[in-house]
TORMAR-531219 format. One record per residue (C-alpha): residue in one letter; x, y, z. Coordinates in pm, whole numbers, padded with zeros to 5 digits, always signed. Last residue first. Layout:
aXYZ
...
REM end
This chain:
x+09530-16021+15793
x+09798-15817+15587
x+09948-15611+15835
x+10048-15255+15925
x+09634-15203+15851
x+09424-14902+15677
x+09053-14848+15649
x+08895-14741+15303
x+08818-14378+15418
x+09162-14348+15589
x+09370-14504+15307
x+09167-14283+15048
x+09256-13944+15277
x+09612-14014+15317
x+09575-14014+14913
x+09592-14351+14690
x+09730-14472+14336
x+09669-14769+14136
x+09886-14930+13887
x+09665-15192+13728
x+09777-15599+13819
x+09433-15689+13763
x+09329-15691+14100
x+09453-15345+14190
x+09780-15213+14176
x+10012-15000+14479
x+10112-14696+14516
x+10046-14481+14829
x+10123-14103+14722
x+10418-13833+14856
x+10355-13484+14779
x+10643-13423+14994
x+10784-13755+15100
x+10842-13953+14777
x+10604-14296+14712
x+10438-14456+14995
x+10424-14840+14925
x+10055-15000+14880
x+09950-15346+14948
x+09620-15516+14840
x+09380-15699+15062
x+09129-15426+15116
x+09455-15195+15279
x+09762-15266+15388
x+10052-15032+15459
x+10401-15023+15332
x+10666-14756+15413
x+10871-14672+15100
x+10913-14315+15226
x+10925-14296+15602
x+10537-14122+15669
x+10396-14416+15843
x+09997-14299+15849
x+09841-14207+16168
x+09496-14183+16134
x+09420-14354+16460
x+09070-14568+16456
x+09127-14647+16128
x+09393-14852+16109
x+09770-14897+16277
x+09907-14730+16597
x+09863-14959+16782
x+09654-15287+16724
x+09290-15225+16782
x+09067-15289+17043
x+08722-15165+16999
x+08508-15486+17034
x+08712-15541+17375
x+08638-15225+17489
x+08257-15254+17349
x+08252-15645+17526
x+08402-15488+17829
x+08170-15192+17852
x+07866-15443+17796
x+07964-15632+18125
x+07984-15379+18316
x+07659-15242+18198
x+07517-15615+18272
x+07656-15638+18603
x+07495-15328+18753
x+07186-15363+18562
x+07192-15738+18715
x+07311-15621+19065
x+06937-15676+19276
x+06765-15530+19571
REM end
């Protein structure tokens, strides 16, 4: 009788874990946005500061230097870091 399926579906839970991991309480896989008023996120390389707290809108400008502005939604859709890298 052999292990290999055994070890192999262990092993492929650890690499989809590991695959998985992301830092708390940032990004997509929670959709937990800071909700302090100028709280910064990250998001396709450019930053964006929320702007008021009821209402409140991610600002931030695009690679021209254009004002762009962002919903909770947009930030989820797009994908959504604490941190620049």
């Amino acid at each position: 009788m052999s292990t290999e399926p055994a070890l192999s579906a262990q092993a492929s839970a650890a690499q989809t874990a590991a695959a998985t991991r992301v830092e708390p309480g940032c990004g997509p896989a929670t959709t937990e946005l800071p909700t302090a008023p100028c709280s910064v996120v990250w998001s396709g390389g450019h930053s964006y500061v929320l702007e008021g707290s009821t209402g409140a809108r991610w600002a931030g400008v695009d690679d021209r230097g254009r004002a762009r502005f962002l919903t909770d939604a947009d930030l989820r859709r797009r994908g959504w870091s604490r941190t620049r890298a």
